[in-house]
C-alpha positions as CSV (number, residue, x, y, z in Angstrom):
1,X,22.1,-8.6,11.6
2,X,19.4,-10.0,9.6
3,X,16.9,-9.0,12.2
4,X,17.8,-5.4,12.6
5,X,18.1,-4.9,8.1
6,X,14.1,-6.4,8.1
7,X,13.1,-4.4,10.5
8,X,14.6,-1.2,9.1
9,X,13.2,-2.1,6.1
10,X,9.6,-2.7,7.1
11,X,10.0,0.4,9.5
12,X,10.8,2.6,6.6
13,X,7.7,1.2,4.9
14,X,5.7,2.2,7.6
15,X,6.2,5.7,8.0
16,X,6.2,5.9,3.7
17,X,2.7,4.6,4.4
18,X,2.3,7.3,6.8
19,X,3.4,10.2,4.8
20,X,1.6,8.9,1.4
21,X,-1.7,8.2,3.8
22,X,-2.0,11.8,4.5
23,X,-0.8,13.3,1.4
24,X,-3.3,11.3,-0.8
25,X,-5.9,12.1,2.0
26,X,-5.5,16.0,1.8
27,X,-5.0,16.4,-2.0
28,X,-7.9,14.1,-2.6
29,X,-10.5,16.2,-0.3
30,X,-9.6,19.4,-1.7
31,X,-9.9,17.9,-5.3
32,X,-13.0,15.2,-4.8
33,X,-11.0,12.8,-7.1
34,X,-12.6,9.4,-6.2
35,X,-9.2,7.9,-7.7
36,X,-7.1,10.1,-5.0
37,X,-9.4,9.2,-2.6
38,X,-9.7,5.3,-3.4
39,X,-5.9,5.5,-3.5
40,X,-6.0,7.3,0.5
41,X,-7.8,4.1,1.4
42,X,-5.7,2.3,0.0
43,X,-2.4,3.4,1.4
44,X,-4.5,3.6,5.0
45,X,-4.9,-0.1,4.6
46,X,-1.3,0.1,3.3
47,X,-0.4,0.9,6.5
48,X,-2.1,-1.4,8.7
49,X,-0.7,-3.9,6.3
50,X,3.1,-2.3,6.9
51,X,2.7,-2.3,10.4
52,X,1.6,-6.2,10.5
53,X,4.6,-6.7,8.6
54,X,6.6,-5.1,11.2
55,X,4.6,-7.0,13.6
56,X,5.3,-10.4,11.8
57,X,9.1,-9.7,11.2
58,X,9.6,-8.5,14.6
59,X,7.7,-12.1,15.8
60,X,9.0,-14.6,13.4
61,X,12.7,-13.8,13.8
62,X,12.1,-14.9,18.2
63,X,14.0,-18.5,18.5
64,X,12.0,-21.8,19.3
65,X,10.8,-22.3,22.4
66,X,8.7,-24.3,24.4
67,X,5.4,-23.3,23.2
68,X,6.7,-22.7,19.4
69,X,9.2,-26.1,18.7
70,X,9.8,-24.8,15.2
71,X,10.4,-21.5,15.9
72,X,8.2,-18.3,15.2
73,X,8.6,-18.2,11.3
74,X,5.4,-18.9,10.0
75,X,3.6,-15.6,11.4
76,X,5.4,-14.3,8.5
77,X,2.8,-16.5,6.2
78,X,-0.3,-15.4,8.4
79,X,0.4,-11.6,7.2
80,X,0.7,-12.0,4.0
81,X,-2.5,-14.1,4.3
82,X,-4.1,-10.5,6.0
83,X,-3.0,-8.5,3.3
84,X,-5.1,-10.1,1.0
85,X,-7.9,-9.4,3.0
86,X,-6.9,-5.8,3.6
87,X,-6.8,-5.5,-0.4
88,X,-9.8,-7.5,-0.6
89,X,-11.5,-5.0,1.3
90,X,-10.0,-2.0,-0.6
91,X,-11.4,-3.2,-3.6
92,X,-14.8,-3.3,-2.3
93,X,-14.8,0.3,-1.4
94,X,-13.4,1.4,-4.9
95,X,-16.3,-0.8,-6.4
96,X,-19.1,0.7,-4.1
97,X,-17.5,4.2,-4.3
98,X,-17.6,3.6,-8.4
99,X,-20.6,2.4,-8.8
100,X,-21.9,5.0,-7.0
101,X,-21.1,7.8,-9.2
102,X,-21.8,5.9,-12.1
103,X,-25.6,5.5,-11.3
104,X,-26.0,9.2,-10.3
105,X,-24.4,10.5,-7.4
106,X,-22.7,13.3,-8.6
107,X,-19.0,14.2,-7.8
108,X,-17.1,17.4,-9.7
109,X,-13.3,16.0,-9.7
110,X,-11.2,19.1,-9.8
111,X,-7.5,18.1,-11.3
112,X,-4.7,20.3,-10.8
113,X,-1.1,20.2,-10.1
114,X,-1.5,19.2,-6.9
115,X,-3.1,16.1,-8.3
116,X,-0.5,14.9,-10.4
117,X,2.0,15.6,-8.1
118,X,1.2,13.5,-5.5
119,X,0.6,10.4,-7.9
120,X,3.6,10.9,-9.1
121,X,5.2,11.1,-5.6
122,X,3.6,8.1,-4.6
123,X,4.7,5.9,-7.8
124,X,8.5,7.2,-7.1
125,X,8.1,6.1,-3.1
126,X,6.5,3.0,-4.2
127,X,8.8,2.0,-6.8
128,X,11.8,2.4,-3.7
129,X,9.8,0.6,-0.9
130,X,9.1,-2.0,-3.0
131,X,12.4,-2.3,-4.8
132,X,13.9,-2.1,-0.8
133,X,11.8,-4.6,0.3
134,X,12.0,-6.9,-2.6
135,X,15.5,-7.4,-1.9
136,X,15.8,-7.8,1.5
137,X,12.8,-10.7,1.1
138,X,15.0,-12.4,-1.3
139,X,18.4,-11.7,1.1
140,X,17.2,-13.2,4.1
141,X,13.7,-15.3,2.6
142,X,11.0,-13.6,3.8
143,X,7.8,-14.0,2.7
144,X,6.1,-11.2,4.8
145,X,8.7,-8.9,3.1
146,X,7.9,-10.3,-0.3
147,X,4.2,-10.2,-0.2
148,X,4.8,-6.4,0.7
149,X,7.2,-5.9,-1.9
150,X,4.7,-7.4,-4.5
151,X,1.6,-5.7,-3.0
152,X,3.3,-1.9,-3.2
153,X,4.5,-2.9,-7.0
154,X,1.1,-2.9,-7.7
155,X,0.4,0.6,-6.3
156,X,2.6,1.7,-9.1
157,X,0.1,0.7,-11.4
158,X,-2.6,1.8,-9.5
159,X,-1.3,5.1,-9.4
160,X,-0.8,5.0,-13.2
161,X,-4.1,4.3,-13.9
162,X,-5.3,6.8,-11.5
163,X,-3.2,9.5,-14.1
164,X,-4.7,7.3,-17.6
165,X,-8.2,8.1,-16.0
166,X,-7.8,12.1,-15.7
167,X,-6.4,12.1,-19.0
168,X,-9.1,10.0,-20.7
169,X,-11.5,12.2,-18.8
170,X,-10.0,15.7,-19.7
171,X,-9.6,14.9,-23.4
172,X,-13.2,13.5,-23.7
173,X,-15.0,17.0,-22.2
């Protein structure tokens, strides 16, 4: 049983990486918002890192054998290991993208409705995900579950700060 509740959970996490991939993808090309647009690459790598979760849980949970005395657990540890990297790399573009813009290329960010909407859509899903996968980590100690659980709880914030900046923007023009 503990198989089939890790895999649900990362599956579910998967397609929420899906669904926030596009949105953040479509509402940031119509509006040019580098923060909606750092935060579609983002939740693209998001999902790569879901699906290697899926990946690793599907794999570790296969019983010893004669190649793998110990069993197939510690995949689980080599995933979180490529989530840092993923995140590693995300940062880079939102550095490049940033500094970018600061030095001259200009970008007109158009903030709507639309905008905050689908921030605030992606905090709610990622406060669930993460609150879903947080617990079935602990349940059944998984740290490929827990380093996805801790990664998507700091999307909330990410989001957040993606809101702080349009207001600190609108209220200074």
């Amino acid at each position: 049983m503990s198989a089939d509740e890790k895999r649900s959970v990362a599956l579910l996490s998967v397609l929420a990486a899906v669904f926030l991939t596009g949105m953040k993808l479509t509402v940031g090309l119509l509006t040019n918002s580098l923060g909606i647009l750092s935060e579609a690459a983002h939740s693209g790598l998001d999902l790569v890192a879901a699906l290697m979760t899926l990946f690793a849980v599907k794999i570790s949970d296969k019983p010893a054998d004669e190649s793998h005395h110990y069993g197939h657990g510690k995949v689980e540890g080599f995933s979180a290991f490529f989530e840092v990297i993923l995140l590693m790399v995300t940062c880079g573009y939102i550095i490049y993208e940033a500094v970018e813009r600061i030095i001259g290329k200009s970008a007109h960010v158009e903030v709507n409705v639309y905008s905050f909407a689908v921030m605030a859509i992606s905090i709610v899903i990622d406060i669930s995900r993460s609150t879903s996968l947080y617990r079935v980590a602990k349940k059944y100690k998984s740290q490929a579950l827990e380093a996805d659980a801790l990664h998507f709880s700091s999307d909330i914030w990410s989001s957040a700060v993606v809101i702080v900046g349009w207001q600190v923007t609108n209220s200074s023009v």
